[in-house]
C-alpha positions in Angstrom: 0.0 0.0 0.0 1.6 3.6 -0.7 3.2 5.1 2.5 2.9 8.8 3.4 6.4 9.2 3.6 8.6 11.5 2.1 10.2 11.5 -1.1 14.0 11.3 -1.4 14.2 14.2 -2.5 11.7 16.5 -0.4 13.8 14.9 2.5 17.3 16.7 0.8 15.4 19.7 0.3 14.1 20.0 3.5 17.2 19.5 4.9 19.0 21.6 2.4 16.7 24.5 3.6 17.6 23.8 7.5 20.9 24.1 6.4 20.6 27.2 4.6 19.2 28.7 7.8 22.2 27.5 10.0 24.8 28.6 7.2 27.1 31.5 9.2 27.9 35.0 7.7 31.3 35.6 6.3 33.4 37.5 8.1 34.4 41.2 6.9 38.1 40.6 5.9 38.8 44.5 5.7 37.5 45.0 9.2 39.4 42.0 10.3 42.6 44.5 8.1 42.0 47.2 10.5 41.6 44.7 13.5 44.5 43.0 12.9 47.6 45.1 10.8 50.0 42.8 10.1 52.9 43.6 12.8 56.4 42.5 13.5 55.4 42.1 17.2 52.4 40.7 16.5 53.0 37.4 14.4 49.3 36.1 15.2 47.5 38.9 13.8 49.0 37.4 10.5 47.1 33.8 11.4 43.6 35.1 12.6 43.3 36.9 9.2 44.5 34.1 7.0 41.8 31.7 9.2 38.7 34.7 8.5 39.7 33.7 4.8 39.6 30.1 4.9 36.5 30.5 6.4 34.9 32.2 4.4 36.2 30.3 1.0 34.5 27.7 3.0 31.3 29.2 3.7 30.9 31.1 0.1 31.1 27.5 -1.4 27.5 26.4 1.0 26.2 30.0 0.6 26.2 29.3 -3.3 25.4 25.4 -3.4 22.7 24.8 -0.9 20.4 27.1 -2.5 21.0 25.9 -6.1 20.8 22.2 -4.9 17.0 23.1 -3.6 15.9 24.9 -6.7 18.2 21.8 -8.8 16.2 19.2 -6.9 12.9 21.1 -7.9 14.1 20.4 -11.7 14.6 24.7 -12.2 18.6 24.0 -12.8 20.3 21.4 -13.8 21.6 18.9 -11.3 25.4 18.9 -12.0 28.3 16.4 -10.7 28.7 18.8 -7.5 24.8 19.4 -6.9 24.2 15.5 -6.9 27.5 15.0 -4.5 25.8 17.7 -2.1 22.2 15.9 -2.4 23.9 12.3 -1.5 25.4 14.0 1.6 22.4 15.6 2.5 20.9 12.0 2.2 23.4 10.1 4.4 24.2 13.0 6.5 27.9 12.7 4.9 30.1 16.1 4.4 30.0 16.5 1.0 33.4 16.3 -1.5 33.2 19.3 -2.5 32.1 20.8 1.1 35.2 18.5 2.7 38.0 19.8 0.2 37.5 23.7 0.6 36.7 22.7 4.5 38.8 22.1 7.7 39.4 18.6 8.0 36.6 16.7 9.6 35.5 13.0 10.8 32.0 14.4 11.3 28.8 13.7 10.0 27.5 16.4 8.5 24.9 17.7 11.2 27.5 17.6 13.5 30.0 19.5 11.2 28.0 22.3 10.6 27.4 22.2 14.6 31.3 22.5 14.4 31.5 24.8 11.6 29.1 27.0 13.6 31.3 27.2 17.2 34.2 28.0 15.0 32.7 30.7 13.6 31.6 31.8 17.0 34.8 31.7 18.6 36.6 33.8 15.7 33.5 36.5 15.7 34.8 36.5 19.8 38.2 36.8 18.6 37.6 39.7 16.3 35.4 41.5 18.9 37.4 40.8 22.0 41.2 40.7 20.9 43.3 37.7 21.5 41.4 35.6 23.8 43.5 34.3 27.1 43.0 30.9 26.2 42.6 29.7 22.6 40.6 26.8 21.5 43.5 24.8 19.0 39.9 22.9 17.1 38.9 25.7 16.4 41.9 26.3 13.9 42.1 25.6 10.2 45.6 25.5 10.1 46.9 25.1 14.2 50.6 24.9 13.0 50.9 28.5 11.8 49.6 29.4 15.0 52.1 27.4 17.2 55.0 29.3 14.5 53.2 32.7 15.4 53.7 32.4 19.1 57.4 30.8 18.6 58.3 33.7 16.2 56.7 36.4 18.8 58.9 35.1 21.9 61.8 35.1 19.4 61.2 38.5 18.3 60.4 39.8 21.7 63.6 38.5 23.1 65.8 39.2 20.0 66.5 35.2 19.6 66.2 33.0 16.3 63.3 31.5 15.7 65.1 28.3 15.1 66.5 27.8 18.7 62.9 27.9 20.5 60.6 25.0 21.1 58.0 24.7 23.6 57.7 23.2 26.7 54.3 21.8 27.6 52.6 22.1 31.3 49.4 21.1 31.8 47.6 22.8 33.6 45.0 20.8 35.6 43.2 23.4 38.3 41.4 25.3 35.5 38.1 24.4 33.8 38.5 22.2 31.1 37.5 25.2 29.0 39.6 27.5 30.6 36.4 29.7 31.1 38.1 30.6 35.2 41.8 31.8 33.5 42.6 35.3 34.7 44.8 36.5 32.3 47.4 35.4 29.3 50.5 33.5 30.2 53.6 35.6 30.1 54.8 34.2 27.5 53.6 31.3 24.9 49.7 30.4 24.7 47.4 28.7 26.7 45.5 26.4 24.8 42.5 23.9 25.3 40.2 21.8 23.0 42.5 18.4 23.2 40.9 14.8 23.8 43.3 11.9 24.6 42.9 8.4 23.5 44.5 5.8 25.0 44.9 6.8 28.6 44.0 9.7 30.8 45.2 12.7 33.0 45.2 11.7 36.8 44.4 15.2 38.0 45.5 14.3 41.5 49.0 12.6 40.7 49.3 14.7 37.4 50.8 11.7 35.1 49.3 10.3 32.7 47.5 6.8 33.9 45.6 3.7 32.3 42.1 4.5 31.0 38.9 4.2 32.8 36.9 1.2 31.5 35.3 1.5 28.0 36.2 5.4 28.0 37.5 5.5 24.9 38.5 9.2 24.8 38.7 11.9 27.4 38.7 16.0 27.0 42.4 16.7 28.3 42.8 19.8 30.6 44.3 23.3 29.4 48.5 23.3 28.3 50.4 26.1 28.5 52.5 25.7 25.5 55.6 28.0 26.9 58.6 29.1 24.8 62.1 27.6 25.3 65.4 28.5 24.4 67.8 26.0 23.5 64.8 23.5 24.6 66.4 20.3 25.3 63.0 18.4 26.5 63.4 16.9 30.2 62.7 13.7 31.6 59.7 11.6 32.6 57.6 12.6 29.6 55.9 11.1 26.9 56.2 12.8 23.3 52.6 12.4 22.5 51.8 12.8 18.8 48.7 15.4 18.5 46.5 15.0 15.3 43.6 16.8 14.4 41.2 14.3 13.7 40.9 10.4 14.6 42.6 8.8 11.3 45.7 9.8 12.4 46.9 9.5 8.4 47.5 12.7 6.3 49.0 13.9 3.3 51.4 16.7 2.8 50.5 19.7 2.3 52.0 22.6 -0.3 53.6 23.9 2.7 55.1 21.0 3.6 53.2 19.9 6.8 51.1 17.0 7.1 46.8 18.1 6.4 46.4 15.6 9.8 49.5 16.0 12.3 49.7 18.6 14.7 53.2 18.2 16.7 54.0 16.2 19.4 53.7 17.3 22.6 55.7 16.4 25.9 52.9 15.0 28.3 54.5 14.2 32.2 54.6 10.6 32.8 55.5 8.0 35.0 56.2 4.8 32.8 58.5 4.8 29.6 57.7 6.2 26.4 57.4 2.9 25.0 54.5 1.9 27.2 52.4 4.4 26.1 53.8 3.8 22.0 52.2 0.8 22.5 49.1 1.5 24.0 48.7 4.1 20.8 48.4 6.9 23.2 47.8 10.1 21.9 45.9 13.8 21.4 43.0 14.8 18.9 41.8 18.2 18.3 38.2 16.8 17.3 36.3 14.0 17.8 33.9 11.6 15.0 30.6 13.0 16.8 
């Protein structure tokens, strides 16, 4: 017998139109100019504005297809090789090719992406309005590696050093929200940062080290680093170098600038055991989850 359910395709467009509704506003890349000059003290000024862009090359692309998929889908234009990728993940909830390629990468499904997409936005409107937060959120970066070379290349410049000589030194710092929300001010020098999720194992807030995880806790948030500027770093003992990737594959490709699309850097995390104990366990740091 026929079912009143929905068509394929009035599902898409439905969606498609939801979609359109939750699509952000690009960001004003002039007032972001004026917000921002690029300065030789100021190497992150650089980064925010190169991250507005990305953005909104991103956002352009869903400002222009969603509406042409809905009137494509209603047989007004014709349903090209990109429309009919966007319809099949507007089907399947999947990110779409096209969507995925000018996007920040993502492990998402597409509800929860543009949930994502949205906080990002959110938290870069904050950083336009507000300045330089305190504390940064690293998911909520396109590109986190510039960032980390901004804040090396301002201690360096600050101090008159070569940018070459500095690495960072990692402490974790356990007595603040997970959000950072209660931090009083910026560190003196470096960047607080939050956002991280560990797999693997967990951070014993009471012994600070890293220890086993719970059972079936697959992943947990991991408190706010300081990521603090070193000269002459020469790393110190009783840590683990824990790789820090931005999404759950933990495989990328280079990039034209030479860094991997997927890995972050590694990050020296305090702990008891030997390195080699938590290599095995296949410890390490996310900037985003799958959901």
């Amino acid at each position: 017998g026929g079912g009143g359910g929905k068509s394929p395709e009035e599902v898409m467009d439905e969606l498609a139109a939801e979609l359109i509704g939750q699509t952000p506003s690009t960001f004003d890349l002039f007032a972001f100019e004026d917000r921002f000059p690029t300065m030789y003290s100021e190497s992150r000024n650089t980064v925010v504005k190169q991250e507005a862009a990305k953005y909104n090359r991103m956002i352009q692309a869903l400002q222009y297809q969603l509406p042409l998929f809905r009137r494509a889908v209603k047989g007004f234009v014709v349903m090209t090789e990109d429309l009919e990728s966007v319809g099949k993940g507007l089907f399947f909830n999947m990110v779409p090719e096209g969507w995925g390629s000018v996007g920040f990468l993502s492990m998402k499904p597409l509800i929860s992406w543009f949930k994502d997409l949205n906080l990002r936005v959110d938290f870069f409107n904050l950083w336009f309005e507000k300045g330089h937060p305190i504390n940064f959120w690293v998911s909520g970066l396109f590109f986190p590696q510039a960032f980390f070379t901004a804040v090396m290349q301002n201690f360096a410049r600050s101090n008159k050093y070569a940018i070459d000589r500095i690495d960072f030194d990692v402490l974790v710092k356990d007595n603040w929200a997970l959000d950072g929300a209660d931090i009083p001010e910026a560190p003196p020098s470096g960047v607080y940062m939050w956002g991280m999720f560990l797999e693997g194992c967990r951070w014993c807030e009471q012994s600070h080290f890293l220890v086993p995880s719970n059972p079936k806790q697959l992943f947990v948030q991991f408190p706010v680093v300081w990521f603090k500027p070193e000269l002459d770093w020469k790393g110190k003992k009783g840590v683990y170098p824990c790789p820090v990737y931005k999404v759950l594959s933990r495989k990328g490709t280079l990039s034209t600038t030479g860094h991997s699309t997927n890995f972050v850097r590694d990050m020296m995390i305090p702990a008891k055991e030997h390195p080699d104990h938590w290599i095995r366990a296949g410890v390490a740091a996310f900037l985003a989850l799958k959901y």
